[in-house]
C-alpha positions as YAML, in Angstrom:
chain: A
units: angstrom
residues:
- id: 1
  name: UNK
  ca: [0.00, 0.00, 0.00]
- id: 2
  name: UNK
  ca: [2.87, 2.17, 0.99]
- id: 3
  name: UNK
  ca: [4.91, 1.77, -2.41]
- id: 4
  name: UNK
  ca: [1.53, 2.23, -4.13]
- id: 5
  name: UNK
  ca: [0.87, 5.40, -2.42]
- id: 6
  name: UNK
  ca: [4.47, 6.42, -4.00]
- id: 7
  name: UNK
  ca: [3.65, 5.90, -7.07]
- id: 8
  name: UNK
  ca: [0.35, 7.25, -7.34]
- id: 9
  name: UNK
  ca: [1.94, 10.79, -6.27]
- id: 10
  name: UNK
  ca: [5.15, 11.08, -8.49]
- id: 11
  name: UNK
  ca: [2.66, 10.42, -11.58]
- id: 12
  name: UNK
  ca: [0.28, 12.87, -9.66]
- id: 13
  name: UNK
  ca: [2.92, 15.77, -9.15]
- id: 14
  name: UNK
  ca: [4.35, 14.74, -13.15]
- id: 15
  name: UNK
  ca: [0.93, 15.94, -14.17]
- id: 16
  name: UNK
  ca: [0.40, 18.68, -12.42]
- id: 17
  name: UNK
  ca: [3.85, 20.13, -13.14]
- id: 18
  name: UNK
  ca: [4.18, 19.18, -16.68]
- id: 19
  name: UNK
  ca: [0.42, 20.43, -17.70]
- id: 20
  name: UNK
  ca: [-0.17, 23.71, -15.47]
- id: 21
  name: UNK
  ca: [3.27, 25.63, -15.54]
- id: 22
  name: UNK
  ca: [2.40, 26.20, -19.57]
- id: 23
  name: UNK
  ca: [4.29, 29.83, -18.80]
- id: 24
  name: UNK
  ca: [7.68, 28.61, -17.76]
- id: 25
  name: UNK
  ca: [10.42, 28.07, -20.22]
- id: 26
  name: UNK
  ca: [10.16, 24.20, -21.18]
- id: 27
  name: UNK
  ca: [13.44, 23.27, -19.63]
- id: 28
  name: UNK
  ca: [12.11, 24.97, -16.16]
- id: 29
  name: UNK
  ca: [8.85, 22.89, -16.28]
- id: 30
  name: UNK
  ca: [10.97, 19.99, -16.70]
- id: 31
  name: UNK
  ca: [13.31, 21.02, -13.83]
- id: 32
  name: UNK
  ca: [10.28, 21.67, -11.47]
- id: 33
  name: UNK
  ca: [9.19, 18.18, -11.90]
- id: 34
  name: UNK
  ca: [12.58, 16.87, -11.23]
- id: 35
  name: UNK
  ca: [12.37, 18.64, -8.08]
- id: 36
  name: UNK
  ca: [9.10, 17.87, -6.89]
- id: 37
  name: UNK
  ca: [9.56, 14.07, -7.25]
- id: 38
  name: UNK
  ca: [13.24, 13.63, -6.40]
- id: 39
  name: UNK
  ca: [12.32, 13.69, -2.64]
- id: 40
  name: UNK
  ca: [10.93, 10.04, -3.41]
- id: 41
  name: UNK
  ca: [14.00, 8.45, -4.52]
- id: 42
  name: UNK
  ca: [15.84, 9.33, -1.84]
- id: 43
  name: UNK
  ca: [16.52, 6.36, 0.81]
- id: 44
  name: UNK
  ca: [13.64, 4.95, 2.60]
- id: 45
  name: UNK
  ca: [15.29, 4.66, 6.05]
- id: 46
  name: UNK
  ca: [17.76, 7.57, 6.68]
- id: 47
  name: UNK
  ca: [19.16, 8.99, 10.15]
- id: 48
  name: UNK
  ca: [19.48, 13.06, 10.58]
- id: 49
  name: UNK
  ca: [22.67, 14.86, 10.91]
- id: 50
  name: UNK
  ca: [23.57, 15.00, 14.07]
- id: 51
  name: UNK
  ca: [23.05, 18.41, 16.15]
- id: 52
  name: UNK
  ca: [24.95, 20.05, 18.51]
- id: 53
  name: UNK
  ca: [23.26, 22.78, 20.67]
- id: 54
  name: UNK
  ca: [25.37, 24.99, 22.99]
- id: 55
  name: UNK
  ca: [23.22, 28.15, 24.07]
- id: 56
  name: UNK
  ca: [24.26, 27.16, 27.65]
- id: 57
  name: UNK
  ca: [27.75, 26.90, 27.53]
- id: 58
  name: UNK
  ca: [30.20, 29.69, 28.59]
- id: 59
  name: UNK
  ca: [30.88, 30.45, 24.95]
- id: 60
  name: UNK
  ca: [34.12, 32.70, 26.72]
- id: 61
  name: UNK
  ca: [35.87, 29.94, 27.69]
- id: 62
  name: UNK
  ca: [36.43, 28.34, 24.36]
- id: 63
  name: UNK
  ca: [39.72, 27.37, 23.79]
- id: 64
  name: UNK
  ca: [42.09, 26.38, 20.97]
- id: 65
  name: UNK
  ca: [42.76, 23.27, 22.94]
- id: 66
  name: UNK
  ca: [39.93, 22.16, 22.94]
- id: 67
  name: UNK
  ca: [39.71, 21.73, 19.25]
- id: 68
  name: UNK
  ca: [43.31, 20.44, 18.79]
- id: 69
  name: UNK
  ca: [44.39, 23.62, 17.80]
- id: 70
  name: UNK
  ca: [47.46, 26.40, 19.37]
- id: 71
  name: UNK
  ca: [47.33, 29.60, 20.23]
- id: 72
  name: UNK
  ca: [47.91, 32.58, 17.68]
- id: 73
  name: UNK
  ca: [51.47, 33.68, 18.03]
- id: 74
  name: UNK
  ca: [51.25, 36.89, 16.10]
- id: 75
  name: UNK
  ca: [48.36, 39.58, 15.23]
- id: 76
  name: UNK
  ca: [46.43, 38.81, 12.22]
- id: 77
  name: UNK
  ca: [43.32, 40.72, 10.48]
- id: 78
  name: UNK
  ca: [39.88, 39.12, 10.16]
- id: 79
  name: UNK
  ca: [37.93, 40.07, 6.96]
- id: 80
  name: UNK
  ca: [34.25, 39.79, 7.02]
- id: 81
  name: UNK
  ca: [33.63, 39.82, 3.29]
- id: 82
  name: UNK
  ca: [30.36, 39.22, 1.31]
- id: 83
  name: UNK
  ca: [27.31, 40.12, -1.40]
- id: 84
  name: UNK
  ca: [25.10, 42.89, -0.86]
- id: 85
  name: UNK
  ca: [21.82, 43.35, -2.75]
- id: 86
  name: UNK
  ca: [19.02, 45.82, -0.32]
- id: 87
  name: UNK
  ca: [18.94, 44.08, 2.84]
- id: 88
  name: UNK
  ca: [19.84, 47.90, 5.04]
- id: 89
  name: UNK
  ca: [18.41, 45.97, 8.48]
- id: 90
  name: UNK
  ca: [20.86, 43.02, 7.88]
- id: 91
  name: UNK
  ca: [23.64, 44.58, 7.14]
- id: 92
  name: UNK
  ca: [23.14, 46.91, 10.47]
- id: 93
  name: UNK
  ca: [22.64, 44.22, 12.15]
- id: 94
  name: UNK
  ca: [25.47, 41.94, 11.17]
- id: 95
  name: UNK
  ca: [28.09, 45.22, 11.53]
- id: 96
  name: UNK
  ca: [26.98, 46.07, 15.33]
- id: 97
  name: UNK
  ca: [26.99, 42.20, 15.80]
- id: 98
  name: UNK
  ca: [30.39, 41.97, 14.96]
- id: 99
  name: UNK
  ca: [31.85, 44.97, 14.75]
- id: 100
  name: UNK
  ca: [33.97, 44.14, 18.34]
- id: 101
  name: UNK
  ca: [35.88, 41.09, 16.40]
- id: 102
  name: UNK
  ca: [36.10, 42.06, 12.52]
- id: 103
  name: UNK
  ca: [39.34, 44.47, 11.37]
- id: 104
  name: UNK
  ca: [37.27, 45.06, 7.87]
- id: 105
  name: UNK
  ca: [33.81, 44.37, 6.34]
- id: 106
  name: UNK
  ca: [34.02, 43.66, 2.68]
- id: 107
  name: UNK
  ca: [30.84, 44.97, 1.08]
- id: 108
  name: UNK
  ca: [30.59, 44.27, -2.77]
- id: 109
  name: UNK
  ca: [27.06, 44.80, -4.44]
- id: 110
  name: UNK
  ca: [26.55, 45.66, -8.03]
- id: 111
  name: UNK
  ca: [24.30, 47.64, -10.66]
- id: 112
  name: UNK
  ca: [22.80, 44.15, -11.99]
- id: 113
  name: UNK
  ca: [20.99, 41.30, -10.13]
- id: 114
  name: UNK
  ca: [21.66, 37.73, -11.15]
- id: 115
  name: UNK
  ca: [19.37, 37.53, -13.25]
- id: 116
  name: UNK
  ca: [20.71, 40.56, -15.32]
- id: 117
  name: UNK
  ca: [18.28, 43.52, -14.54]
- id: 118
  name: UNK
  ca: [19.18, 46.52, -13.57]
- id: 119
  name: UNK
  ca: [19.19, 47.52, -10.14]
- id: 120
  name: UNK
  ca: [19.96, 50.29, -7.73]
- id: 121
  name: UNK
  ca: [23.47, 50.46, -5.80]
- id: 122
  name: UNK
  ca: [21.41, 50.36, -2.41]
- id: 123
  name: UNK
  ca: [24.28, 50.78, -0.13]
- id: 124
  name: UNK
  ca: [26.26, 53.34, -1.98]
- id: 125
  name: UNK
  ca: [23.06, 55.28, -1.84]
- id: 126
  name: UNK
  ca: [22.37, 54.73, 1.93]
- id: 127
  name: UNK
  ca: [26.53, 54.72, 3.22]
- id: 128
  name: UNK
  ca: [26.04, 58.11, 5.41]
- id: 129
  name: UNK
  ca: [23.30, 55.50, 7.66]
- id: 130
  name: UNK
  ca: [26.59, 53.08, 8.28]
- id: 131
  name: UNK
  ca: [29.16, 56.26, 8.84]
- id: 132
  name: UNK
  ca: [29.95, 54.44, 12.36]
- id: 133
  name: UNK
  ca: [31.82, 51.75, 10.80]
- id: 134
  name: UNK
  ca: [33.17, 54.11, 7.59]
- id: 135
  name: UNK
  ca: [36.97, 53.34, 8.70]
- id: 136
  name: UNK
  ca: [36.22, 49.68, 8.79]
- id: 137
  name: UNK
  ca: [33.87, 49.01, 5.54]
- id: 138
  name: UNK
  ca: [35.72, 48.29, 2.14]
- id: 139
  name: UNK
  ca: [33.16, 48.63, -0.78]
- id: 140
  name: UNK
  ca: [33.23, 47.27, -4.34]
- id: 141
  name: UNK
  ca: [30.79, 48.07, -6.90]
- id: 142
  name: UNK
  ca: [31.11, 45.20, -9.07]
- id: 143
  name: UNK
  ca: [30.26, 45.43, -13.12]
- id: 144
  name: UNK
  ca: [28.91, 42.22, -14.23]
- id: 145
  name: UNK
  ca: [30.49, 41.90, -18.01]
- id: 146
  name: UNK
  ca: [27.13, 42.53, -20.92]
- id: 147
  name: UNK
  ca: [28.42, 39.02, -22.88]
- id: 148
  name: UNK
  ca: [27.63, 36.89, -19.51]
- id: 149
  name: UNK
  ca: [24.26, 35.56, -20.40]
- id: 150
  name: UNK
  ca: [23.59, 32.38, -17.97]
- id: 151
  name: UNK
  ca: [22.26, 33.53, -14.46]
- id: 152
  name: UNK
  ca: [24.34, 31.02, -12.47]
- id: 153
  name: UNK
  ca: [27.16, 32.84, -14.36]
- id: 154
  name: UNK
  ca: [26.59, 36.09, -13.52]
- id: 155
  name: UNK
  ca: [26.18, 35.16, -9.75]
- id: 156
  name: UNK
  ca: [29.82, 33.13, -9.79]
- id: 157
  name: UNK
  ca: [31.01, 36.17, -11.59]
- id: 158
  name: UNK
  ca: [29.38, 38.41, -8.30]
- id: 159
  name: UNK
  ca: [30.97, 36.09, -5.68]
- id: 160
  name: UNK
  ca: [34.43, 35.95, -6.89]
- id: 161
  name: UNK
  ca: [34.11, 39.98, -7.13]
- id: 162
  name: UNK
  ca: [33.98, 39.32, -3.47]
- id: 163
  name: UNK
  ca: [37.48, 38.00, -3.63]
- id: 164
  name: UNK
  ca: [38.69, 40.41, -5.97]
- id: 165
  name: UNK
  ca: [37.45, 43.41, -2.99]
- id: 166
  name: UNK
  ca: [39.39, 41.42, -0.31]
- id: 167
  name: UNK
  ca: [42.85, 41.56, -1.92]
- id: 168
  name: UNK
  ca: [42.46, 45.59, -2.22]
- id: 169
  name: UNK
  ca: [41.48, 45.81, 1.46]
- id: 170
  name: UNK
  ca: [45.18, 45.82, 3.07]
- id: 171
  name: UNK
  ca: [44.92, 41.59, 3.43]
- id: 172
  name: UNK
  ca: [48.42, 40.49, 4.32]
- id: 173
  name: UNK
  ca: [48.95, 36.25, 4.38]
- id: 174
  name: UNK
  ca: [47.60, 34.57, 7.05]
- id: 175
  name: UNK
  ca: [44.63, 37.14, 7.81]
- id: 176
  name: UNK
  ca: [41.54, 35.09, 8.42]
- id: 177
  name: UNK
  ca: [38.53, 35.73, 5.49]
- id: 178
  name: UNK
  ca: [35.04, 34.91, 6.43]
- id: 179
  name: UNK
  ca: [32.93, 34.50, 3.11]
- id: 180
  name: UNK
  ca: [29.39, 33.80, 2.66]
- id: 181
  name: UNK
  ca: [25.97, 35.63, 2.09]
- id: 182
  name: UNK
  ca: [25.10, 38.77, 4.26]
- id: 183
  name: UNK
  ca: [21.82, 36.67, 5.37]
- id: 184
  name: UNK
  ca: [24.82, 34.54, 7.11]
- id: 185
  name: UNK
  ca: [25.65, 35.81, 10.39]
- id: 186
  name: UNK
  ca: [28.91, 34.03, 11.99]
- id: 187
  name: UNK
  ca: [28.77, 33.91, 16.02]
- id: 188
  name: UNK
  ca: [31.00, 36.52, 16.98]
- id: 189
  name: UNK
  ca: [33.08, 33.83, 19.89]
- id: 190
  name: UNK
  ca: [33.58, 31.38, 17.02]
- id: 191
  name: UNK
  ca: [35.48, 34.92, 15.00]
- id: 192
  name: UNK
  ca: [37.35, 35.11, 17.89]
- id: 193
  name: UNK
  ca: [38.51, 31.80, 18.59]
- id: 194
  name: UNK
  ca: [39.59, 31.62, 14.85]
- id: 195
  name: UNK
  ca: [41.54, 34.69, 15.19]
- id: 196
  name: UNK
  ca: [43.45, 33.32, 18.39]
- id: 197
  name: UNK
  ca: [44.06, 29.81, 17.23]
- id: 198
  name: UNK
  ca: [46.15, 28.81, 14.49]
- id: 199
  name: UNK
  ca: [46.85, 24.83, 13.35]
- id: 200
  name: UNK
  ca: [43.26, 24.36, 11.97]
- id: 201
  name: UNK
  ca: [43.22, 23.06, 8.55]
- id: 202
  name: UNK
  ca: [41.68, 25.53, 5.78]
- id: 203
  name: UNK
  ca: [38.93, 26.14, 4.74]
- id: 204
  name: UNK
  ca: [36.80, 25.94, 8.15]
- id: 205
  name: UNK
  ca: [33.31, 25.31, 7.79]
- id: 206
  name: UNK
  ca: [30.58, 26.93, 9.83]
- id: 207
  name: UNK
  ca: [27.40, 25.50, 10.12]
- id: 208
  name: UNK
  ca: [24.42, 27.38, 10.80]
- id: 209
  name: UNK
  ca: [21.03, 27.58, 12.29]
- id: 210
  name: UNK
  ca: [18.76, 27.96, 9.23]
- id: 211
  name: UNK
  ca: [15.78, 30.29, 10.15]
- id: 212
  name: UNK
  ca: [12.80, 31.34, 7.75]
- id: 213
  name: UNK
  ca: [11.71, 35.07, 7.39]
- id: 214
  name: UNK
  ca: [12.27, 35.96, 11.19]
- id: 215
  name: UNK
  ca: [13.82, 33.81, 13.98]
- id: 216
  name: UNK
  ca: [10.50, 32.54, 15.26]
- id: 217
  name: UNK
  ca: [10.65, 29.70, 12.15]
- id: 218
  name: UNK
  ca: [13.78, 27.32, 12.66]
- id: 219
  name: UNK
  ca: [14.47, 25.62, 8.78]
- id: 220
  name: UNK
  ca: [15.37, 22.19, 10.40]
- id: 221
  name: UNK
  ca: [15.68, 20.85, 6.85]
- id: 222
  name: UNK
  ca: [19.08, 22.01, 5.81]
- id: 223
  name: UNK
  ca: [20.90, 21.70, 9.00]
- id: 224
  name: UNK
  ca: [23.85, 21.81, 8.71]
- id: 225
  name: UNK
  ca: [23.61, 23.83, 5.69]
- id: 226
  name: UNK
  ca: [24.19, 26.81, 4.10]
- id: 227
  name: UNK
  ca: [27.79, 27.26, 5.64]
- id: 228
  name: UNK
  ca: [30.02, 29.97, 6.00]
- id: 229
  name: UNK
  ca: [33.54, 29.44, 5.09]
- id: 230
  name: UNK
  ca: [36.67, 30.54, 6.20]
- id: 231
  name: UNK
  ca: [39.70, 31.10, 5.15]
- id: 232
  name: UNK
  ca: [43.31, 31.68, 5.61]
- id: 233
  name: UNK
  ca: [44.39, 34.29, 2.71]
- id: 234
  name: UNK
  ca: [47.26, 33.11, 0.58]
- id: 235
  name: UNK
  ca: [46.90, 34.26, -2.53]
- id: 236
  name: UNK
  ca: [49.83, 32.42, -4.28]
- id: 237
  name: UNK
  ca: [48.11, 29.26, -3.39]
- id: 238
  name: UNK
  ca: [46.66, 27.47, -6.80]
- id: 239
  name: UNK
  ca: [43.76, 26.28, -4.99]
- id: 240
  name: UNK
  ca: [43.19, 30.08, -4.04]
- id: 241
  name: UNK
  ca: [43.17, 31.36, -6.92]
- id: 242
  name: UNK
  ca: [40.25, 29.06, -8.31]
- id: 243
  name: UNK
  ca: [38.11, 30.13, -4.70]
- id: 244
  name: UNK
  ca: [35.08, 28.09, -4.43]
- id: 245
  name: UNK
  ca: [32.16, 29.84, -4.21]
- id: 246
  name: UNK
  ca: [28.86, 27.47, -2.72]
- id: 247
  name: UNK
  ca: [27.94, 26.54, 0.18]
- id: 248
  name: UNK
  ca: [28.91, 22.74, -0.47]
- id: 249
  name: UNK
  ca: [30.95, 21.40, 2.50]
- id: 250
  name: UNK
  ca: [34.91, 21.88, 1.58]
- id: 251
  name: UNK
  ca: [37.02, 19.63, 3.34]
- id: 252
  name: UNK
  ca: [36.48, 17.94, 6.55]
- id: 253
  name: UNK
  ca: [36.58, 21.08, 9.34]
- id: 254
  name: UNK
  ca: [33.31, 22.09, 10.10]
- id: 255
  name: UNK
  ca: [32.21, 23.93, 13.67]
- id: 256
  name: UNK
  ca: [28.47, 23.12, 14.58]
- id: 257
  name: UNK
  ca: [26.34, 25.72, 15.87]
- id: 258
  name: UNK
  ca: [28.93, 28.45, 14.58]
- id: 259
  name: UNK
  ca: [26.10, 31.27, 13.55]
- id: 260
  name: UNK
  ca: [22.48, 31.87, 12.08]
- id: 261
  name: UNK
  ca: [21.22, 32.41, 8.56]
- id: 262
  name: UNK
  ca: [17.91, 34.32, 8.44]
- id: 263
  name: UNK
  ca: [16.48, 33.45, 4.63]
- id: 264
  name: UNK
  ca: [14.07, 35.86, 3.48]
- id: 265
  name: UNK
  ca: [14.28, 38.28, 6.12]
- id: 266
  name: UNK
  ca: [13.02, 40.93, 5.36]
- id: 267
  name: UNK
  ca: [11.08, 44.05, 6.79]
- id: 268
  name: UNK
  ca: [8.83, 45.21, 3.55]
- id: 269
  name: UNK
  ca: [7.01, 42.96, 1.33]
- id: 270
  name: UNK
  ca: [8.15, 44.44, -1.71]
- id: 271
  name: UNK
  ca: [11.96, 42.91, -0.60]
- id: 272
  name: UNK
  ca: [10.37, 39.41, -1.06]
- id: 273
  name: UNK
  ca: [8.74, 40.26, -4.40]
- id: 274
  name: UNK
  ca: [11.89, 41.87, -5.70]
- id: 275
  name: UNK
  ca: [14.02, 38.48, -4.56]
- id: 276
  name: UNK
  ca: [11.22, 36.38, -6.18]
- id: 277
  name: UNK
  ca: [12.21, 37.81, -9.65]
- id: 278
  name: UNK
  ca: [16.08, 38.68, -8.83]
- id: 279
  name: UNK
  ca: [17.59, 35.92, -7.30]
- id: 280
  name: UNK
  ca: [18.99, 32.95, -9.52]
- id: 281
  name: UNK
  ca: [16.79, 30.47, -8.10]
- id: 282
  name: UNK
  ca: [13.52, 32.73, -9.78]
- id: 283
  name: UNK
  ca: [12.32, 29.73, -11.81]
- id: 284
  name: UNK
  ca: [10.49, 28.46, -8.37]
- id: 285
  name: UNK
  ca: [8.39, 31.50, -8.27]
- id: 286
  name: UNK
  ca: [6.26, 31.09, -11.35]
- id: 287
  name: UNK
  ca: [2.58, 31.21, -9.99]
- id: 288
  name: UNK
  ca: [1.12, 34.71, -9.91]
- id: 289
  name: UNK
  ca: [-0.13, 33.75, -6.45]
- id: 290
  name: UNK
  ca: [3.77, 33.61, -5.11]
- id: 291
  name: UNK
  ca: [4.14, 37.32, -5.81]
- id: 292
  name: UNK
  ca: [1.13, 38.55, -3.96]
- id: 293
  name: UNK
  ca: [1.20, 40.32, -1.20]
- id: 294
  name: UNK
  ca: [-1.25, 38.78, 0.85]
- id: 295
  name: UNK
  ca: [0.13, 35.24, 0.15]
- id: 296
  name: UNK
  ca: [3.28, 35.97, 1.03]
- id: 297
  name: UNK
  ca: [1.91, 37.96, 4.52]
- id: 298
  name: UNK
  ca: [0.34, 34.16, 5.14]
- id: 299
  name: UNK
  ca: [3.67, 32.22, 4.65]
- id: 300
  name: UNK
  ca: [5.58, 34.60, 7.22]
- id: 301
  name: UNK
  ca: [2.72, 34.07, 9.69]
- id: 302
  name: UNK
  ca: [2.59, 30.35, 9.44]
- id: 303
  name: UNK
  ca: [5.89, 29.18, 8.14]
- id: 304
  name: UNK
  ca: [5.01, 27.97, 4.66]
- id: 305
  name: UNK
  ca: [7.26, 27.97, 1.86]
- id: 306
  name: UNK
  ca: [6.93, 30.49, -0.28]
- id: 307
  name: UNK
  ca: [8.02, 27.84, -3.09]
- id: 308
  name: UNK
  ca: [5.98, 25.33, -2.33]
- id: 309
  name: UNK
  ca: [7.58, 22.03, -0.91]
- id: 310
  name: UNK
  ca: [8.88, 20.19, -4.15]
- id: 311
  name: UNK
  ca: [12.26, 21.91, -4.24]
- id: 312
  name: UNK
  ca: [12.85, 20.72, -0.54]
- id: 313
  name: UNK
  ca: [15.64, 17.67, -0.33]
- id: 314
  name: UNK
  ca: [15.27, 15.11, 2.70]
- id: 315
  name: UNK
  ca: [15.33, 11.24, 3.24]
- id: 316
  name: UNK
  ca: [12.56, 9.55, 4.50]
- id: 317
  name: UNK
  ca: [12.86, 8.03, 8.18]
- id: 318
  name: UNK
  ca: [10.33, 5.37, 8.38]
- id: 319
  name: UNK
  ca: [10.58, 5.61, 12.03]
- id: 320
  name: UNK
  ca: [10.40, 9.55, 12.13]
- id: 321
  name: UNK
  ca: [8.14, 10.35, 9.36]
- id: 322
  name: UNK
  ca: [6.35, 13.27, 11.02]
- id: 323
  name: UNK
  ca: [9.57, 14.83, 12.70]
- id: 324
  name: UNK
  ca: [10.97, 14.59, 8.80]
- id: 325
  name: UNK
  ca: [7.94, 16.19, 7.00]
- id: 326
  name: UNK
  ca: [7.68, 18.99, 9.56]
- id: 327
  name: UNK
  ca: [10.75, 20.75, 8.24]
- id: 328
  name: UNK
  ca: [10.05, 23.92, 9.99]
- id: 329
  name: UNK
  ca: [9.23, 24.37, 13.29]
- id: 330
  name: UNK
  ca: [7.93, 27.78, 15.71]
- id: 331
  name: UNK
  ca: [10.68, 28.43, 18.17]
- id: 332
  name: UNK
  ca: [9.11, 31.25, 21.31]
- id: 333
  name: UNK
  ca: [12.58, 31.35, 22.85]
- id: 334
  name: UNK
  ca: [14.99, 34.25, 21.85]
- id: 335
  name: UNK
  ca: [18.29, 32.11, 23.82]
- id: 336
  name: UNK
  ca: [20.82, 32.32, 21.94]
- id: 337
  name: UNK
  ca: [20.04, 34.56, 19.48]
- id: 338
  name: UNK
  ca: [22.49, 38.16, 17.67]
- id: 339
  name: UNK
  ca: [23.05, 40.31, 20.70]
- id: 340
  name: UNK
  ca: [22.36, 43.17, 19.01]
- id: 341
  name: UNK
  ca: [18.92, 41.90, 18.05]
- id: 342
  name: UNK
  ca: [18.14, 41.09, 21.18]
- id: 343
  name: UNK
  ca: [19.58, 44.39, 22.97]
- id: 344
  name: UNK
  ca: [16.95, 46.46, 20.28]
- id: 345
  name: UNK
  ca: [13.86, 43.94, 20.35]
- id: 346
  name: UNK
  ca: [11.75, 47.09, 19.64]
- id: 347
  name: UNK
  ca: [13.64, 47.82, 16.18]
- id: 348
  name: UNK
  ca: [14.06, 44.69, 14.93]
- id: 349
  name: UNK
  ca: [10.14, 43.40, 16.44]
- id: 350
  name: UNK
  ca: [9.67, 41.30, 12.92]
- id: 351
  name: UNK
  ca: [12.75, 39.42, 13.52]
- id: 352
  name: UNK
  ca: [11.51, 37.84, 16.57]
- id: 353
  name: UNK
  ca: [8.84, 35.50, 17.72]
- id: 354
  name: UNK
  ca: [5.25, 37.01, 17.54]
- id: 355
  name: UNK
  ca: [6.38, 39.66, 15.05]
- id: 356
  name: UNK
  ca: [5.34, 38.22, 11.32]
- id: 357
  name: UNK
  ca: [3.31, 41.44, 10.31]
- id: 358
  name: UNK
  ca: [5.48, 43.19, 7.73]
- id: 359
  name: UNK
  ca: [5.27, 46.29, 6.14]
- id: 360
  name: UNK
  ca: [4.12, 46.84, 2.59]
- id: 361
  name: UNK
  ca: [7.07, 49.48, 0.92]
- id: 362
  name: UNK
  ca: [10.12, 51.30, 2.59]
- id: 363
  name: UNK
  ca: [8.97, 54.97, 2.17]
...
């Protein structure tokens, strides 16, 4: 009955995927089905990544010892450096969050979105708001080449920009570089026992809590993904010079619990309809439904997916089915959460539990 159930839904979703997205590019309709069925074929009987939780530990206290590294002999730089597209309440608060244990922020953003329309240098427009950390932010506007066509091009060309910025930013060898999306906050005691210890082998991964559109929905279905990684700059390295840049695990160094990433959060609707159509993942957001306002006002309140479920990835535990389907999950606590968040609860209200209502525009 089970197997029969199966198979009555991947010729179910096949149908409605290959009939009713008539508007996508064939190729797309194709590549929605793949992803709405490829769930199924995953293994039957599958155990979770393990998690590690430390929100009552005396994060002070870590040590290089503990992780079989040394201490830092000499004074090194840490570079914070990544992508910037609108997000002005992010990037506030990921430079107050860190600004005690970062030397520079790396901010590149550029005139084009990855999907190659044009769009507004936010922060070059808005720098006099971030003035406070002027003598610690080094900015990039990056100029995506007219002949690059493919989106997933254009973004790799955006990311290694982000390289590019770092090695006109005073980076000396052996300064520490923290690269990843600006949605991807690092813990600022894991920046600091990176900067102290030396010994680890490179790159470092940092695995993050996923949250959806505000801390109140926990993403329990990529853990431990998207990760941060980190670096020690050497730019005659080979392997440097090609810089990776996805969140696929890179060697076999990764810290658990090292950070948050807050997808889609954002303060104004419009910020979620202009992702929807500017981000290289677009092709999920076909249905005019996705780009309405009200729907997407629902899906912050209840922790849908704005996709839809097919694109989501995960094994089926036979013994944990419910745990497994429930991929996100209402968290009420704020333990554990950015300082800086928590210290201005009143300014950053939709970020927290109880706080879904967005507004519609910035004005």
């Amino acid at each position: 009955m089970f197997f029969r159930l199966l198979i009555g839904l991947m010729v179910l979703n096949f149908v409605v995927f290959s009939f009713l997205s008539p508007s996508s590019p064939f190729y797309e309709s194709i590549w929605l089905v793949f992803l709405n069925i490829r769930p199924w074929f995953r293994p039957l009987v599958d155990e979770p990544p393990e998690k590690w939780g430390t929100e009552f530990i005396n994060r002070q206290s870590l040590d290089c010892s503990l992780y079989g590294w040394t201490n830092q002999s000499k004074p090194i730089k840490v570079y914070d450096a990544f992508l910037f597209s609108l997000e002005l309440e992010w990037l506030e608060v990921r430079l107050n969050e860190l600004e005690a244990v970062i030397d520079y922020f790396v901010i590149v953003e550029s005139a084009t979105d990855f999907m190659g329309k044009p769009k507004e240098l936010v922060f070059q427009k808005n720098k006099d708001k971030f003035k406070k950390f002027e003598h610690k932010i080094c900015y990039h506007a990056a100029e995506v080449p007219k002949n690059i066509k493919d989106k997933w091009e254009r973004e790799d060309y955006q990311r290694h920009a982000v390289k590019d910025a770092v090695s006109n930013c005073f980076v000396e060898k052996g300064d520490i570089i923290i690269f990843g999306d600006l949605d991807e906050l690092p813990r600022p005691d894991i920046v600091r026992l990176l900067r102290k210890c030396t010994g680890y082998p490179q790159p470092v991964n940092l695995a993050l809590r996923n949250y959806l559109y505000s801390f109140e929905w926990e993403d329990v279905a990529y853990y431990p993904n998207p990760r941060l990684t980190v670096w020690i700059w050497n730019h005659s390295d080979p392997f440097f010079k090609h810089f990776p840049t996805h969140h696929d695990q890179i060697g076999d160094t990764l810290i658990h619990d090292a950070g948050w990433h807050c997808s889609w959060c954002f303060k104004y609707i419009e910020e979620f309809q202009w992702k929807m159509k500017a981000y290289s993942h677009s092709n999920e957001f076909w249905r005019p439904i996705q780009h309405d306002p009200n729907h997407i006002q629902q899906a912050i309140c209840t922790g849908e997916r704005l996709q839809g479920t097919y694109h989501i990835e995960f094994a089926i535990n036979l013994f944990d089915v419910h745990q497994k389907i429930q991929l996100i999950k209402s968290v009420k606590s704020m333990v554990s959460l950015p300082q800086y968040v928590i210290d201005n609860q009143k300014q950053y209200s939709y970020l927290l539990p109880g706080g879904c209502k967005r507004e519609s525009a910035r004005n």
